[in-house]
C-alpha positions in Angstrom: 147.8 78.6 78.1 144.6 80.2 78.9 140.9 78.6 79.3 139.9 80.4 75.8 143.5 80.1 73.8 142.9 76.4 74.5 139.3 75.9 73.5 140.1 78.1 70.3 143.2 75.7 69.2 140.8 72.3 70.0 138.3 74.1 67.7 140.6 74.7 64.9 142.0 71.5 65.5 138.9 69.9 65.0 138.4 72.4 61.6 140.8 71.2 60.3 140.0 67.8 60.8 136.6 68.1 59.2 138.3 69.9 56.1 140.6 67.4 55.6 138.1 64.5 55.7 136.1 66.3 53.1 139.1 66.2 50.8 139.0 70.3 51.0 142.2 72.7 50.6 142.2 76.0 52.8 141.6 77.7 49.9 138.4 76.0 48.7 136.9 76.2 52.4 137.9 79.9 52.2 136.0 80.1 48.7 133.0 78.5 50.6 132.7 80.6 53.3 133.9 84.1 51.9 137.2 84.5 53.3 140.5 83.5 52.0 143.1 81.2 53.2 145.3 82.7 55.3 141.8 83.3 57.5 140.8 79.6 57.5 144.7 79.2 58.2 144.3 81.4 61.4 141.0 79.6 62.3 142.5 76.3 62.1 145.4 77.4 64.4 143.6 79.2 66.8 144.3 82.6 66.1 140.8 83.8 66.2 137.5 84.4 67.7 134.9 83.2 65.6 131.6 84.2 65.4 128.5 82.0 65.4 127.6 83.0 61.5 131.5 81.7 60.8 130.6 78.4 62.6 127.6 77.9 60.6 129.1 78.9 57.3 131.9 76.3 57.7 129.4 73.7 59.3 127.3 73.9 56.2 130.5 74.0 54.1 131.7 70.9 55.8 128.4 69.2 55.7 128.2 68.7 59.6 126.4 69.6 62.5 127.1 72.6 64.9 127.6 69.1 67.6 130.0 67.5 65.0 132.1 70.6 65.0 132.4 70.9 68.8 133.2 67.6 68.9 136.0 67.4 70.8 136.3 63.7 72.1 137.3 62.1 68.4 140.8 64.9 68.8 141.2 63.1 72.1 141.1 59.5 70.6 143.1 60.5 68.0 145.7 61.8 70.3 145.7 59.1 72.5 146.4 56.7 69.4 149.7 58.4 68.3 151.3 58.4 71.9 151.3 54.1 71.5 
């Protein structure tokens, strides 16, 4: 996998992370934000190039920080915790 198909899936990763931890459905992000689910469904798997208004609509959705949503390292804890 390339540079940029890998940075895309950690970033919907990490979506779908936040989502989750607000107690959020795809479909109530998507009402949020404008867009409907199957496009927070392609976000979340890395299907697409977002823009930097699309970060900051789901940021504010997600009540978090442009920093909490390239956040990366808490994926890599995580990760690390369900290989033991």
């Amino acid at each position: 996998m390339d540079e940029i198909s890998v940075f895309k899936a950690k970033l919907g990763r990490r979506i779908a992370f936040l989502r989750e931890r607000n107690d959020l459905t795809q479909p109530e992000l998507g009402a949020l934000i404008n867009k409907d689910f199957q496009s927070i469904s392609r976000i979340e798997n890395g299907k697409v190039n977002l823009s930097a208004f699309t970060l900051k609509q789901i940021s504010d959705a997600l009540n978090v920080s442009m920093n909490d949503v390239f956040d990366f390292s808490e994926l890599k804890s995580r990760l690390n915790r369900s290989k033991r």
